[in-house]
N, CA, C and O of each residue as an XYZ file, in Angstrom:
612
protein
N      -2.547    -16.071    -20.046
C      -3.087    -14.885    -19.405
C      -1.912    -14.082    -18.850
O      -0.963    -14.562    -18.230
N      -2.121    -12.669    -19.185
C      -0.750    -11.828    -18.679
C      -0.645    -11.615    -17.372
O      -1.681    -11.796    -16.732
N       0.531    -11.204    -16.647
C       0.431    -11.034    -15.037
C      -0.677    -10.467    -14.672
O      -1.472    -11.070    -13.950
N      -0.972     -8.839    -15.245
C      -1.516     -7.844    -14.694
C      -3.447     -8.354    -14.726
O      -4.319     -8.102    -13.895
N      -3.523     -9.045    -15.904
C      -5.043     -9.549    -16.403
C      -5.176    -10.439    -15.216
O      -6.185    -10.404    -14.511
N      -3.879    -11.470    -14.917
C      -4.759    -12.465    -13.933
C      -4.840    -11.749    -12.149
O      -5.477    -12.274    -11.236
N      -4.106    -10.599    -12.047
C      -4.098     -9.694    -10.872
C      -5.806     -9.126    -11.241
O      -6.657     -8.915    -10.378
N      -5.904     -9.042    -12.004
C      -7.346     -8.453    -11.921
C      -8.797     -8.929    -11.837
O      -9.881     -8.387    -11.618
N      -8.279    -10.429    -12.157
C      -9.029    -11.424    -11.761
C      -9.434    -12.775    -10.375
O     -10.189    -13.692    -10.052
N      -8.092    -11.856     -9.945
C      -7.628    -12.974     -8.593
C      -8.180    -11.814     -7.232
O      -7.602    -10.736     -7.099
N      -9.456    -12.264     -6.213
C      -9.469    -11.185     -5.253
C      -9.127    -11.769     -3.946
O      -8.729    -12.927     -4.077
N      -9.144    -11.450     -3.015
C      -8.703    -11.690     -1.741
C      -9.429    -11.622     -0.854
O     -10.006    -10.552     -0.660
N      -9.682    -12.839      0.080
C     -10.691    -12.773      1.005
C      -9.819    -13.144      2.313
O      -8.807    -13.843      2.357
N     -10.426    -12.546      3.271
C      -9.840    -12.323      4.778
C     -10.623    -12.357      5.478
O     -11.765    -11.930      5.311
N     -10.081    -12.993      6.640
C     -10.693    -13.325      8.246
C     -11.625    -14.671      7.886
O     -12.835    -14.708      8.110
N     -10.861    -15.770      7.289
C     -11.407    -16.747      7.191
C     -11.126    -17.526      8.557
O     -10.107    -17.497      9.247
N     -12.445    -18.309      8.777
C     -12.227    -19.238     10.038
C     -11.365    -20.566      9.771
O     -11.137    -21.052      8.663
N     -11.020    -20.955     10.766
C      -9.800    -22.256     10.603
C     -10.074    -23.487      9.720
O      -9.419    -24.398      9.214
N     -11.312    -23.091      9.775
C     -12.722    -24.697      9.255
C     -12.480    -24.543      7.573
O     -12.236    -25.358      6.682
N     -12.671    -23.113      7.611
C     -12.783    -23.248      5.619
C     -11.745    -23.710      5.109
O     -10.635    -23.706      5.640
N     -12.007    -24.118      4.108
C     -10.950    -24.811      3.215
C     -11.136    -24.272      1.658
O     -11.816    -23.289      1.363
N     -10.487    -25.008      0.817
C     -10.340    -24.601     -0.819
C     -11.780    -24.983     -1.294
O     -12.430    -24.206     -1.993
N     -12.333    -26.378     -0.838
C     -13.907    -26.729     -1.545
C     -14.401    -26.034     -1.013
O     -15.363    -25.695     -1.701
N     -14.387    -25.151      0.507
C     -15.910    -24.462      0.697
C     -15.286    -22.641     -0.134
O     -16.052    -21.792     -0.590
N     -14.345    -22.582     -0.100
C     -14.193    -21.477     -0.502
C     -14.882    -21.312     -2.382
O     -15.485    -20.385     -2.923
N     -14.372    -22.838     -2.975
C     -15.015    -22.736     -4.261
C     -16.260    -22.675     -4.223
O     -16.789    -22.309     -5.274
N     -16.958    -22.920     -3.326
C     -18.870    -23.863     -3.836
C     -18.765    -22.118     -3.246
O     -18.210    -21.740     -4.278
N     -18.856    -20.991     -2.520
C     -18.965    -19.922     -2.484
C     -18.727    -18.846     -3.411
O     -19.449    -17.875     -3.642
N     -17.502    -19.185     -3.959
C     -17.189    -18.524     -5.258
C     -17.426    -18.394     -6.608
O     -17.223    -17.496     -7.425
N     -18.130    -20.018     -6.675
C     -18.917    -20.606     -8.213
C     -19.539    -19.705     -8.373
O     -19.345    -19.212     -9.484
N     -20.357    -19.117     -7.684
C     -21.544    -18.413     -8.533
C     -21.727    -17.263     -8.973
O     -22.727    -16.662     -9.366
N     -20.619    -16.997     -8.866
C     -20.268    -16.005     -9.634
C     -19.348    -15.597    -11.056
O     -19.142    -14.493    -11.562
N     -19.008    -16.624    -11.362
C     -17.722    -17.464    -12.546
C     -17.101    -18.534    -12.467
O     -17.299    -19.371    -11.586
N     -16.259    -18.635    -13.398
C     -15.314    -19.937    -13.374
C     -14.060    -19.342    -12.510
O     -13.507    -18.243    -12.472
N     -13.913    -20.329    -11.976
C     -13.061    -20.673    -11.116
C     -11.552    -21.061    -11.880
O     -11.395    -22.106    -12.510
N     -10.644    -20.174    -11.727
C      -8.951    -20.934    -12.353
C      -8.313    -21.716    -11.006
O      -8.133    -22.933    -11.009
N      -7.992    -20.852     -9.845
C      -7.732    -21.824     -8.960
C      -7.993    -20.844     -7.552
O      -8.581    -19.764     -7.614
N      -7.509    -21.360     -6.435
C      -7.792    -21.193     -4.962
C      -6.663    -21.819     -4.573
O      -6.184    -22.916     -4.861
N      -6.188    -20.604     -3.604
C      -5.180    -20.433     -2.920
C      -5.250    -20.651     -1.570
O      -6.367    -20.160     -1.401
N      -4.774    -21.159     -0.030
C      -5.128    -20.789      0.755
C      -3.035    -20.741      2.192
O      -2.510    -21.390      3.097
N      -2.924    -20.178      1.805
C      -1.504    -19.772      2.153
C      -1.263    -20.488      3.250
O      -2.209    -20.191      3.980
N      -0.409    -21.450      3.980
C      -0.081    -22.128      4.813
C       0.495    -21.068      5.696
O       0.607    -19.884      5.379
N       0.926    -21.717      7.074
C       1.863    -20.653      8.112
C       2.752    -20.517      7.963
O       2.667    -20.887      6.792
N       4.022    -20.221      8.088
C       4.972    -20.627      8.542
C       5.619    -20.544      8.911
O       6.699    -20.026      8.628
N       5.051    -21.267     10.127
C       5.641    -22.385     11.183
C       4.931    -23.608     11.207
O       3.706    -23.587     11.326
N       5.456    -24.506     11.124
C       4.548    -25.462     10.591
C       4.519    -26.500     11.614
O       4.112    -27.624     11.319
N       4.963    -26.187     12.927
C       3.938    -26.666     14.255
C       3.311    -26.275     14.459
O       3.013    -26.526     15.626
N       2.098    -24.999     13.585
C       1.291    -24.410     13.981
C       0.275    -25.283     13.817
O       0.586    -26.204     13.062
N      -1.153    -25.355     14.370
C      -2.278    -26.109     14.092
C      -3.024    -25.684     13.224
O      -3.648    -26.569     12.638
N      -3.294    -24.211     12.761
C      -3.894    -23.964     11.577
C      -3.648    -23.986     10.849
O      -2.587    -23.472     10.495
N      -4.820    -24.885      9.714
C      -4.641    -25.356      8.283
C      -4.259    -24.160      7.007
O      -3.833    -24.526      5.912
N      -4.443    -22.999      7.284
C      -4.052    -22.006      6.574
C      -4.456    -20.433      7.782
O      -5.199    -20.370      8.761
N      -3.573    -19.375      7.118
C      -3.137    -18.421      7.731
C      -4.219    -17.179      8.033
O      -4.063    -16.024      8.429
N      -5.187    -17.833      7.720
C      -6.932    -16.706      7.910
C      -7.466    -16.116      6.686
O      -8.479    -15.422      6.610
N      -6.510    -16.537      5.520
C      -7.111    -15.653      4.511
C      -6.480    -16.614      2.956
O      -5.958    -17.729      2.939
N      -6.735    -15.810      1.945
C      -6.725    -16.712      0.544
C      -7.352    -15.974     -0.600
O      -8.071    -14.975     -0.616
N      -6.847    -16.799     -1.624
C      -6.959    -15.768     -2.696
C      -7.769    -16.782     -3.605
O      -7.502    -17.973     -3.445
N      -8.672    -16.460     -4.486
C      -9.421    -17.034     -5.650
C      -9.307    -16.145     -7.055
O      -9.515    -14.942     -7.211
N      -8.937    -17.077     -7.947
C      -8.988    -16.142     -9.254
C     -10.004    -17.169    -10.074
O     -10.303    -18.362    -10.125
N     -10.275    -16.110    -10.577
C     -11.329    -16.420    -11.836
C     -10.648    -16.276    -13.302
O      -9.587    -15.755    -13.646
N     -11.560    -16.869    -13.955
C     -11.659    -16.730    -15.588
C     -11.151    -14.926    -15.895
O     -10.099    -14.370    -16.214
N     -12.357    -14.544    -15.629
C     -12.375    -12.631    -16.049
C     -12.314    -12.299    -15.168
O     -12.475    -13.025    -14.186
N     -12.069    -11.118    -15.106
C     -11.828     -9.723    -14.379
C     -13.495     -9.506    -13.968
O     -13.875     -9.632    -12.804
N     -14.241     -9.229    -14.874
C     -15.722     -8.878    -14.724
C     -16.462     -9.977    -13.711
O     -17.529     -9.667    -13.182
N     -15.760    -11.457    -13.431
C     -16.234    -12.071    -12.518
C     -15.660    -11.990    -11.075
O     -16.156    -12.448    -10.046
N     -14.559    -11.336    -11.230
C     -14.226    -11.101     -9.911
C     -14.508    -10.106     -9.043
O     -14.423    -10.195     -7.819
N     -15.091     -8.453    -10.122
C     -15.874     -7.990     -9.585
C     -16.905     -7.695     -8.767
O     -17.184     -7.157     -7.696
N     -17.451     -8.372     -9.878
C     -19.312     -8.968     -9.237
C     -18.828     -9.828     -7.706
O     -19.508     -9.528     -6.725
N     -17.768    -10.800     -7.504
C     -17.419    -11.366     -6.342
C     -17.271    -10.700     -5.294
O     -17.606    -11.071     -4.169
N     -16.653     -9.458     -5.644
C     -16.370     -8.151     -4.698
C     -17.499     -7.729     -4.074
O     -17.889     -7.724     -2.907
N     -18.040     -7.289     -5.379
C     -19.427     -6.264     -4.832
C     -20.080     -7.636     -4.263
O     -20.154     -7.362     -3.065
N     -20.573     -8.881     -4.398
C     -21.535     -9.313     -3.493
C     -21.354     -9.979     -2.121
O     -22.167    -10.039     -1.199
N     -19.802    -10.583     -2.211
C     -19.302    -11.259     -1.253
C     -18.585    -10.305     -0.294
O     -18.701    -10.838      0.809
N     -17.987     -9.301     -0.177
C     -17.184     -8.646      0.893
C     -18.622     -7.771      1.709
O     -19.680     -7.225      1.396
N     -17.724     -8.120      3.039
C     -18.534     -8.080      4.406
C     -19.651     -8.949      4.702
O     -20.450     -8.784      5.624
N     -19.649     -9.790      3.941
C     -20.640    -11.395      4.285
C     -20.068    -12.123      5.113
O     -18.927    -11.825      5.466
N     -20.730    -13.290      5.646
C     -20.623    -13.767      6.534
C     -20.363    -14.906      6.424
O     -21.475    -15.395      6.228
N     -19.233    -16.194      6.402
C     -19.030    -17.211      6.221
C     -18.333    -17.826      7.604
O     -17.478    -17.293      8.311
N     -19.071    -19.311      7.780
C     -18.682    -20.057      8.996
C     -18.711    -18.992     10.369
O     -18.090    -19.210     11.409
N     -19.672    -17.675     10.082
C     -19.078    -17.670     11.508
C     -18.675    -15.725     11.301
O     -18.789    -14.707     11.984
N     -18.397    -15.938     10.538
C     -17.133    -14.830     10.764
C     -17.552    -13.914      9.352
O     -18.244    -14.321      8.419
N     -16.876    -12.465      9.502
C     -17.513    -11.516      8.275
C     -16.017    -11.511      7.509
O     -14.930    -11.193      7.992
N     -16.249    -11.849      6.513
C     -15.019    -11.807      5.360
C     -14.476    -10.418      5.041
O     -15.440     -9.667      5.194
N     -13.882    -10.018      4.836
C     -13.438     -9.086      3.607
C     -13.267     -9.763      2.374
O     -12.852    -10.885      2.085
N     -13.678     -8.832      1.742
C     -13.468     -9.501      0.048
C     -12.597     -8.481     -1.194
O     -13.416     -7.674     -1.633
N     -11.354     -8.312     -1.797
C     -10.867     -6.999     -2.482
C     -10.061     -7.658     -3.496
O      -9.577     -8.784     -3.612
N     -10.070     -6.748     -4.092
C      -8.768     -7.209     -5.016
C      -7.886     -7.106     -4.828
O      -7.450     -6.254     -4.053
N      -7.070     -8.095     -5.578
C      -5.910     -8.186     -4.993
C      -4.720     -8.042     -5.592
O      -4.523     -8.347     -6.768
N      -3.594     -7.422     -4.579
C      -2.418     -6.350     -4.912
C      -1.440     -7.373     -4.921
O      -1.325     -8.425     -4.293
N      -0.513     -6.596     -6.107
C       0.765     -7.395     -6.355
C       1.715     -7.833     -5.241
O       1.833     -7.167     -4.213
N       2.353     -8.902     -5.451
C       3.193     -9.260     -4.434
C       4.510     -8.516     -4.156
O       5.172     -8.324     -5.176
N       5.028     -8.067     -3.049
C       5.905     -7.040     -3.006
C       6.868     -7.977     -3.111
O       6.723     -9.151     -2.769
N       8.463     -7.209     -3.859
C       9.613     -8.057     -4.336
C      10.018     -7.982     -3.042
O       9.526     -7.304     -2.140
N      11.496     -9.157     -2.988
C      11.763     -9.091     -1.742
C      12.824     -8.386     -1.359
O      13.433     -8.548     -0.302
N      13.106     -7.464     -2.344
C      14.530     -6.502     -1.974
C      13.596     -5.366     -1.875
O      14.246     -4.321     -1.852
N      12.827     -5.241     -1.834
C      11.293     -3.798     -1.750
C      11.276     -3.875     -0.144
O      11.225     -4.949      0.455
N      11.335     -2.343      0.628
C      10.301     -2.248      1.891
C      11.300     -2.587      2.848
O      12.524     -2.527      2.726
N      10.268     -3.130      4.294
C      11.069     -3.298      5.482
C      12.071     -4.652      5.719
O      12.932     -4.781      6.589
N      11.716     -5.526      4.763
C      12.288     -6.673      5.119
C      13.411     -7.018      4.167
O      13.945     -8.125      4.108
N      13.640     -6.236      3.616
C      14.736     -6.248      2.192
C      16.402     -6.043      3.240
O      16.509     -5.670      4.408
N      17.233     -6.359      2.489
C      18.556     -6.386      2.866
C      19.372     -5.216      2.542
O      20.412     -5.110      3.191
N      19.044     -4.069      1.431
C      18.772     -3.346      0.669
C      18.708     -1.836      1.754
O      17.885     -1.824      2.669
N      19.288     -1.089      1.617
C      18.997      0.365      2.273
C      17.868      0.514      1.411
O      17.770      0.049      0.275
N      16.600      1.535      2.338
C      15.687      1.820      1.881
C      15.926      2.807      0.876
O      15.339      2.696     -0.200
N      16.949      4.051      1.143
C      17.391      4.736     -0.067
C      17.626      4.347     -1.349
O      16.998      4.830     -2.292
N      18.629      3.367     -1.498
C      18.914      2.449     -2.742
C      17.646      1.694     -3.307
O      17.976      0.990     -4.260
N      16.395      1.627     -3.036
C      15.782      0.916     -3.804
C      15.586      1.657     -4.135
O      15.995      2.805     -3.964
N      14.332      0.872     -5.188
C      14.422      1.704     -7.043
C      12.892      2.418     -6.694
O      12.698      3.523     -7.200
N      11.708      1.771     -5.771
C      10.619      2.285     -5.337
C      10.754      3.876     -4.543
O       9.936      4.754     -4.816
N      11.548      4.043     -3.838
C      12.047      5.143     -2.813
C      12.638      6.264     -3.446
O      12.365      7.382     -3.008
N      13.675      6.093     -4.747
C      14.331      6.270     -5.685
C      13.207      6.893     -7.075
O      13.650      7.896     -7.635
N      12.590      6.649     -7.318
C      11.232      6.865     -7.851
C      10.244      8.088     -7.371
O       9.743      8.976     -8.061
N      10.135      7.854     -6.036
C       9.361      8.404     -5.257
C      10.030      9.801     -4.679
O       9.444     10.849     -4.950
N      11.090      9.840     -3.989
C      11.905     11.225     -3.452
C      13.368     11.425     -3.879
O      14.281     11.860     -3.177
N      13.438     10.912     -5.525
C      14.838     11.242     -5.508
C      14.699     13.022     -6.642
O      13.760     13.104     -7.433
N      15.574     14.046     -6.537
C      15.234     14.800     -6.723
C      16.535     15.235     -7.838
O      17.728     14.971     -7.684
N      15.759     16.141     -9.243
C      16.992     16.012     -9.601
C      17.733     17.251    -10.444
O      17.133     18.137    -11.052
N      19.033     17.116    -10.345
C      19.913     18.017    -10.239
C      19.496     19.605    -10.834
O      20.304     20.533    -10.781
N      18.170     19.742    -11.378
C      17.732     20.583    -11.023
C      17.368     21.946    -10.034
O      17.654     23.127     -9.833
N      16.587     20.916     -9.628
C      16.071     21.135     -8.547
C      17.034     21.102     -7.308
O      16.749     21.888     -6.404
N      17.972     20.420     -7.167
C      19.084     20.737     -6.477
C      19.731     22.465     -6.759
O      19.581     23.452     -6.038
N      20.475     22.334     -8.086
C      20.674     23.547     -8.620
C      20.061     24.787     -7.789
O      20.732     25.504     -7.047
N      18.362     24.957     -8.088
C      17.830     26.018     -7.734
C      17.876     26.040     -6.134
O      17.809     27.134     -5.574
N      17.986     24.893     -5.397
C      17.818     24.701     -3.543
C      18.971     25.600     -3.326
O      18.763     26.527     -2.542
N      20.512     25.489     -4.027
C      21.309     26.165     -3.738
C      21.484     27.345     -3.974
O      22.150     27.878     -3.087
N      21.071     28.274     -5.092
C      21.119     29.496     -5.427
C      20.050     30.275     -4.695
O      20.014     31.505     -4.657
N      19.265     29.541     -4.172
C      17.983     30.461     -3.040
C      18.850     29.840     -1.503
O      18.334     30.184     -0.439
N      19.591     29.326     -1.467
C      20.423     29.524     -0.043
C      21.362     30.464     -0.103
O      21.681     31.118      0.891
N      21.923     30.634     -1.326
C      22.715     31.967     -1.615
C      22.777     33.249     -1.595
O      23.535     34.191     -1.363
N      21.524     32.928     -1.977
C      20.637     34.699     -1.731
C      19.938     34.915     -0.683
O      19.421     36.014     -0.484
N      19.763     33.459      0.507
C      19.544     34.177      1.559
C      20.513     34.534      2.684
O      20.400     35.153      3.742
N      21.753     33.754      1.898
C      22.605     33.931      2.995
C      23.111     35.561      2.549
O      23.667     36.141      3.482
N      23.006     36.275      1.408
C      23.766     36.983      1.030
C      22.482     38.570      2.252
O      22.533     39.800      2.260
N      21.757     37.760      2.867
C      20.989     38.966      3.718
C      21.595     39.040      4.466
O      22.362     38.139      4.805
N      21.424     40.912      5.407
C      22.171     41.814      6.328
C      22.723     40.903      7.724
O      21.861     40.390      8.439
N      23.818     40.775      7.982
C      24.145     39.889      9.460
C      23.514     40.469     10.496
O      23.212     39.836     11.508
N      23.337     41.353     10.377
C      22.844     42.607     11.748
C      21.979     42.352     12.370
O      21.060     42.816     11.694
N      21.531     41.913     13.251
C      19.848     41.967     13.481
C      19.294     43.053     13.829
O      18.261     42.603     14.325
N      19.241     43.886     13.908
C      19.448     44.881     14.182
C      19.013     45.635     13.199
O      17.893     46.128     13.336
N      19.636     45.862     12.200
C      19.649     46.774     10.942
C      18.065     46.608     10.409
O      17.552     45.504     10.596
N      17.036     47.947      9.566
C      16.473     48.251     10.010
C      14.881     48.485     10.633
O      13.694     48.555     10.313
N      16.053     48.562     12.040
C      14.732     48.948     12.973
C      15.478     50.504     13.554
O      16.006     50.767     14.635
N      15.357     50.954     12.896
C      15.502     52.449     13.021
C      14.740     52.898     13.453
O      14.569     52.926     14.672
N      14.022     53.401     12.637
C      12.757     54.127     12.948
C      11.808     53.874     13.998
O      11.029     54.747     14.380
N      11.848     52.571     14.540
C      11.406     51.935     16.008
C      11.919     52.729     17.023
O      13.102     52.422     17.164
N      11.658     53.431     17.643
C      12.415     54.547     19.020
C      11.122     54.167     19.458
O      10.622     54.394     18.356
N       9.950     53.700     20.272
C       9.142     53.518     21.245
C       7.902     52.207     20.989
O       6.944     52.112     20.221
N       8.563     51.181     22.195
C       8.312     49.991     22.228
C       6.790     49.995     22.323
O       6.260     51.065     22.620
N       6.070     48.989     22.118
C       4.297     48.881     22.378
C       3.525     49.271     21.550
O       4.288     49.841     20.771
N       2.473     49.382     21.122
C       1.340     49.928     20.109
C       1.589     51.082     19.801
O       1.798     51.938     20.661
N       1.613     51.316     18.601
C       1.238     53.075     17.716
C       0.295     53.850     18.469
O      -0.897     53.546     18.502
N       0.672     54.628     18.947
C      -0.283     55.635     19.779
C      -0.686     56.414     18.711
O       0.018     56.954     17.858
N      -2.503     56.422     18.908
C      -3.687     56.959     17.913
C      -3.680     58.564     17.941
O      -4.489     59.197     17.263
């Protein structure tokens, strides 16, 4: 199965209580497809007392079963507590974003997004040219201005 196929089959559920685990998360998820596997992300810090971090991921067989998981399971109510249920988004690399080592400029996402090019540079400078090439004067004209306040009717 290709990355992007099993991203489309894997959704994400949140605000799980401390109690659930991988079997109750499956016997919830069965009924809607086959099951490939269940995830449930540890802390870490691992003097922590909770068995996983509030949330977890389930992938299925198809895409079309993880759907149907979406639409029936998100904002239900398990152990207690109302889930979110979504699909679920790729994992960010770790030279990507705030926690990268990486100037945010130099990545290739940022770089993508606002790098601008020599074009468009080109034209930024020839319209600073031509505005610098306007009158220094401030002054210049307001000639015809000889009496301050509203146009008298």
């Amino acid at each position: 199965m290709s990355e992007t196929s099993r991203l489309k089959a894997t959704v994400y559920v949140g605000g799980l209580e401390n109690a659930v685990s991988e079997e109750v998360l499956y016997a919830a998820f069965i009924p809607f497809g086959d099951i490939a596997s269940i995830s449930l992300p540890k802390p870490d810090l691992p003097s922590s007392k909770d068995r996983h971090r509030g949330f977890g991921y389930v992938e299925f067989e198809e895409a079309a079963d993880a759907k149907e998981a979406i639409n029936n399971m998100d904002q239900s109510e398990l152990f207690g507590r109302v889930i979110k249920v979504a699909a679920a988004k790729p994992q960010k690399d770790q030279s990507e974003g705030l926690g990268s080592k990486t100037a945010i400029w130099e990545q290739e996402g940022w770089l993508a997004k606002f790098a601008v090019s020599e074009e468009d540079r080109e034209a930024t400078e020839q319209a600073k040219e031509i505005a610098s090439a306007a009158p220094e004067d401030p002054m210049q004209g307001l000639e015809g201005l000889d009496v301050a306040g509203p146009k008298p009717e």
